[in-house]
C-alpha positions as CSV (number, residue, x, y, z in Angstrom):
1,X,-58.9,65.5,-68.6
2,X,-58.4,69.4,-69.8
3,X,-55.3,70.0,-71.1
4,X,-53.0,72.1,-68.9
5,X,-52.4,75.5,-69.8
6,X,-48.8,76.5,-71.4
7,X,-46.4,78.0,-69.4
8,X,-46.0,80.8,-72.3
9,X,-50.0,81.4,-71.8
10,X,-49.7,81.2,-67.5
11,X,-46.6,83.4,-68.1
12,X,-48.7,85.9,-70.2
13,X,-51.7,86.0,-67.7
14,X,-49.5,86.7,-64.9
15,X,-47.5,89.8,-66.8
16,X,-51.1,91.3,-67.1
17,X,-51.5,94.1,-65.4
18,X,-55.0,92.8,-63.9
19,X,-56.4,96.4,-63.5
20,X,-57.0,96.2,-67.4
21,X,-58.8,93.2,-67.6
22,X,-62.7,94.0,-68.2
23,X,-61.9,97.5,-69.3
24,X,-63.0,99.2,-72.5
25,X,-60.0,100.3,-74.9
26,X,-61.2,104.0,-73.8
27,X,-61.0,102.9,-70.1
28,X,-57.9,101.7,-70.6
29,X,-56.7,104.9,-72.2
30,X,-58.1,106.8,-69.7
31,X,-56.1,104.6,-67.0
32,X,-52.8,105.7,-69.0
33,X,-53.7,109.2,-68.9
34,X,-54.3,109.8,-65.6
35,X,-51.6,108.2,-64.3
36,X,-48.9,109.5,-66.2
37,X,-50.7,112.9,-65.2
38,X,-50.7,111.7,-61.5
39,X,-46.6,110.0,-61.5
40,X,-45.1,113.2,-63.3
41,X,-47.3,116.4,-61.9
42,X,-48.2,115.4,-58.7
43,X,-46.4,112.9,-56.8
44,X,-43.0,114.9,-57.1
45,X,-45.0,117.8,-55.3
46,X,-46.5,115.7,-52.2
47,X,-43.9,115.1,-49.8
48,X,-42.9,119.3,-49.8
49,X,-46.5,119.9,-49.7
50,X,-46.8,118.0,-46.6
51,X,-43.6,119.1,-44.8
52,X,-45.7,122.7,-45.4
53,X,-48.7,121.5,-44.4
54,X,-50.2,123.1,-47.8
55,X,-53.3,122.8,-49.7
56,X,-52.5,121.3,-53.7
57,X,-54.5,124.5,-54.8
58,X,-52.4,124.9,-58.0
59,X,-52.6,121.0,-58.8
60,X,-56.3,121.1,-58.0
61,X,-56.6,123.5,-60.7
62,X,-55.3,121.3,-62.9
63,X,-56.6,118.2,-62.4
64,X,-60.3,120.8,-63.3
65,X,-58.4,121.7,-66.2
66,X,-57.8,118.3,-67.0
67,X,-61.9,117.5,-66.3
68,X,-61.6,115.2,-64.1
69,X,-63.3,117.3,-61.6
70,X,-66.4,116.9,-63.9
71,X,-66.3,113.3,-64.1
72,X,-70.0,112.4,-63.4
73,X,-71.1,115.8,-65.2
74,X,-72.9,115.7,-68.1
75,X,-71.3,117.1,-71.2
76,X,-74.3,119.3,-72.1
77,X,-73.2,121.4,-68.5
78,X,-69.6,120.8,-69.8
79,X,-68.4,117.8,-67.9
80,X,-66.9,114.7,-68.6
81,X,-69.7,112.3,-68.8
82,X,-67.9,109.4,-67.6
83,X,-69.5,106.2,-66.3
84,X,-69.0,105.2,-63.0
85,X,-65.9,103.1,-63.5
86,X,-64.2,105.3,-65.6
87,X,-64.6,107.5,-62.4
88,X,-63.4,104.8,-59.9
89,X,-60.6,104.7,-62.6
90,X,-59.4,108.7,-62.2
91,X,-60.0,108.4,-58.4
92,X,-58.0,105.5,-57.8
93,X,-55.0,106.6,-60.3
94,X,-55.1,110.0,-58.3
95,X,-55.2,108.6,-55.0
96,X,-52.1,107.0,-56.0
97,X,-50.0,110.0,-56.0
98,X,-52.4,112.4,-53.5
99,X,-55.1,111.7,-51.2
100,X,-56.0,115.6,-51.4
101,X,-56.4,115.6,-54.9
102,X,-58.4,112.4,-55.1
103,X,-60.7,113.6,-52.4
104,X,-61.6,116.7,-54.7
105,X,-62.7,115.0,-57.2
106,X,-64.7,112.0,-55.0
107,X,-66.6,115.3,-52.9
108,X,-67.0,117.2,-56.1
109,X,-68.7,114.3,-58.0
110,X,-70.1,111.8,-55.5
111,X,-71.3,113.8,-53.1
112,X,-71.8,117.4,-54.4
113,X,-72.4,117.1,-58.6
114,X,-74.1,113.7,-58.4
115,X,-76.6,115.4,-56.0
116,X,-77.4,118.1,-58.5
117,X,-77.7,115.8,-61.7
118,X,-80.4,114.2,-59.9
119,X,-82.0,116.1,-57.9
120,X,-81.4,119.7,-59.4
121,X,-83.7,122.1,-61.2
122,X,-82.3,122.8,-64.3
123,X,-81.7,126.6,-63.0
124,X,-79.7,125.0,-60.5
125,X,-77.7,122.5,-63.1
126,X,-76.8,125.2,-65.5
127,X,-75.9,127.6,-62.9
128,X,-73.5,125.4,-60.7
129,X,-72.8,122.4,-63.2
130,X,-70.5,124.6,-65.5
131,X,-68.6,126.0,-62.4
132,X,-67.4,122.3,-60.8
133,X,-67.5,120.9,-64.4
134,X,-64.5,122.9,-65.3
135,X,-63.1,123.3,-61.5
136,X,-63.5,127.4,-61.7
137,X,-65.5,126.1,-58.3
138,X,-64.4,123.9,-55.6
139,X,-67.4,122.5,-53.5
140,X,-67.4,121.2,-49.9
141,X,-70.7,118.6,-48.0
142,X,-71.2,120.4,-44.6
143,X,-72.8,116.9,-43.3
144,X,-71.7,116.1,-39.9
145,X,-72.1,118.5,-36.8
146,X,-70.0,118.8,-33.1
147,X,-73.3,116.7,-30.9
148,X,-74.6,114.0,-33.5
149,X,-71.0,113.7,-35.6
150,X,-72.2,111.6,-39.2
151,X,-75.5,111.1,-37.5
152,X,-77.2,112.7,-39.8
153,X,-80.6,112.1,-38.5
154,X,-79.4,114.2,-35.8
155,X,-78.5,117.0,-37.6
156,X,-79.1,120.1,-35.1
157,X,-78.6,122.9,-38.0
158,X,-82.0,124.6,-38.3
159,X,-83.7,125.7,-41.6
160,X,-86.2,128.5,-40.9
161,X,-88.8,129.3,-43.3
162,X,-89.3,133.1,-43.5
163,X,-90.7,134.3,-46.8
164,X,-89.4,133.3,-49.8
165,X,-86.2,131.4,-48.2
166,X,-84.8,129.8,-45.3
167,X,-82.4,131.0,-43.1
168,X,-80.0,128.4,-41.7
169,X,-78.5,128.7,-38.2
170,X,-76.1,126.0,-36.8
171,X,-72.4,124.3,-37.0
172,X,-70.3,122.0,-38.8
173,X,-67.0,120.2,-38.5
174,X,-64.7,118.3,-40.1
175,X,-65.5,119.6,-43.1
176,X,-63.3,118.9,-46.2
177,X,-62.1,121.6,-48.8
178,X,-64.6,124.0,-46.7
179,X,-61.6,127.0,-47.0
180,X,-61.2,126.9,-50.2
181,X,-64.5,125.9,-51.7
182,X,-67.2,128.1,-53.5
183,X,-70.5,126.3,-53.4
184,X,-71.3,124.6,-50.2
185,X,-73.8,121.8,-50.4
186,X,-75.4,122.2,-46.3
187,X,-77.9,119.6,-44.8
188,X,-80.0,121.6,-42.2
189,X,-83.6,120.3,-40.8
190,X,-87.4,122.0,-40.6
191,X,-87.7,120.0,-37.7
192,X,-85.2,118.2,-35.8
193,X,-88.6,116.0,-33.8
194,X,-89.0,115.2,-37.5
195,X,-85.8,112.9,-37.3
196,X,-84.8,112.2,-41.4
197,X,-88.1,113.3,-42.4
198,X,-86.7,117.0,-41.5
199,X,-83.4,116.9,-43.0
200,X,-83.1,119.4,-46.4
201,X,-80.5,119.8,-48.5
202,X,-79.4,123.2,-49.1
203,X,-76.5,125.2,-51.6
204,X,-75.0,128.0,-50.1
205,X,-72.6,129.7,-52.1
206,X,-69.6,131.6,-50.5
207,X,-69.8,135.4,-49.8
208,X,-73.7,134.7,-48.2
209,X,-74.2,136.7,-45.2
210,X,-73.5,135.1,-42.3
211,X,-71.8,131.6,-43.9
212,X,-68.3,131.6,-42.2
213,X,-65.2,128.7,-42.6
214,X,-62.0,128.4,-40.7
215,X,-59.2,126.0,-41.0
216,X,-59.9,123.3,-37.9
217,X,-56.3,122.5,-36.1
218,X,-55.5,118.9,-36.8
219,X,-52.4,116.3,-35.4
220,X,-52.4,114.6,-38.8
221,X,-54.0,114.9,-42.3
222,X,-53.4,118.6,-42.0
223,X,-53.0,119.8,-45.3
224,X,-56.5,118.2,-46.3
225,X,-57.9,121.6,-45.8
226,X,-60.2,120.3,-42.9
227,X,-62.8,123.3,-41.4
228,X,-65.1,124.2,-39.5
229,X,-68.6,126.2,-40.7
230,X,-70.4,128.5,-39.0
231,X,-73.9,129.5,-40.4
232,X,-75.1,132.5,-38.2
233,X,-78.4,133.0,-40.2
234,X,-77.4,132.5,-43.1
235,X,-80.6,134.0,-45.1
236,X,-81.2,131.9,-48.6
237,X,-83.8,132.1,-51.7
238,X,-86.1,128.8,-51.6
239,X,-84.3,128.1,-55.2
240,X,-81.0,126.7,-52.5
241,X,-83.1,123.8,-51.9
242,X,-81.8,121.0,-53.6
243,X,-84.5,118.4,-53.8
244,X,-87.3,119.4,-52.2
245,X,-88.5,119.9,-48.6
246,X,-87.7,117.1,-46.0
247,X,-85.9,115.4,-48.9
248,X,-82.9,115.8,-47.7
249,X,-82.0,111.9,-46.9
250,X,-82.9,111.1,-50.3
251,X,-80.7,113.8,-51.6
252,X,-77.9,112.3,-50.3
253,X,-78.2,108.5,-50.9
């Protein structure tokens, strides 16, 4: 029969804090960082910044500074580099202190970098990566519509061929970090009888023609900077399609 363990070594695995265990040294360092960062910047701020109802614009700003907004970037576009739990690592230790801040970073690199990395031309990487990479840019998914909600093969935005771009014509809601974002990453279909098969992804950058955001009224979660988009022909060169035509579902899983 095994011998039992000591109650000096049960004592010492129980003292563990067991969010370390499996992590690299430089994980673990990374753990420190962030949430020292998180417990003395940010979580003071939070409960004024609800009673106003404001956006975390300034702390944004820093956590870019800090790079965490570049966290699935790759260095040569300035990012961070980091591997995916390293990542899971910064979100969670932000999440801790600010669900605004944490969602930044999740749309910025899950949804909007991610999508460039592998799916980008590099025309597209060096002009955009840099920009999130260092958080000079916010960016915002315009996904899901007012009819088919996160159904996104019943996306009713349109994308029009005509000439050398598209021009994209339709709605969005719910749309996190919309107001204050600079590149806009805007899933829009050929062909809605096309299903998936039609869906495109597009980026739109802020200032085009026609591309419109306002704040959306909300009971709770307001400061989360939720909008609505309008694109009222919102005209764009064929080098805003991320990922080919009708590639759109791919694009995004």
């Amino acid at each position: 029969m095994p011998d039992e363990p000591s109650a000096t070594l049960t004592h010492d695995l129980t003292s563990l804090d067991r969010a370390e265990i499996g992590l690299t040294p430089e994980q673990r360092a990374l753990r420190r960082a962030v949430r020292e960062f998180a417990r003395a910047e940010i979580a003071p701020k939070v409960d004024e910044l609800e009673r106003l109802g404001q956006y975390p614009r300034e702390l944004v700003r820093e956590v870019g500074r800090l790079g965490y907004l570049g966290c699935l970037i790759p260095t040569e576009y300035g990012g961070a580099g980091l591997d995916y739990t390293s990542y899971g690592i910064v979100c969670e230790e932000l999440a801790w202190a600010d669900w605004v801040c944490a969602s930044t970073v999740s749309i910025q690199n899950s949804l909007v970098a991610s999508s460039l990395v592998r799916w980008g031309m590099e025309e597209q990487k060096r002009r955009y990566l840099p920009l999130l990479a260092s958080g000079a840019w916010l960016s915002s998914a315009c996904l899901t519509e007012p009819q088919g909600g996160s159904d996104l093969a019943a996306i009713e935005t349109t994308a029009v061929r005509d000439g050398d771009g598209y021009v994209l014509s339709g709605e969005k809601v719910f749309i996190s970090h919309a107001n204050h974002a600079s590149l806009y990453f805007v899933l829009a279909t050929v062909d809605r009888a096309l299903k998936h098969r039609g869906v495109c992804a597009f980026l739109v950058e802020r200032g085009t023609p026609g591309f419109s955001t306002r704040p959306l009224a909300m009971h709770t979660l307001k400061r989360g900077d939720t909008a609505e988009v309008r694109l009222d022909e919102v005209r764009v060169p064929a080098s805003a399609l991320l990922g080919g035509e009708g590639n759109g579902f791919r694009v995004v899983g």
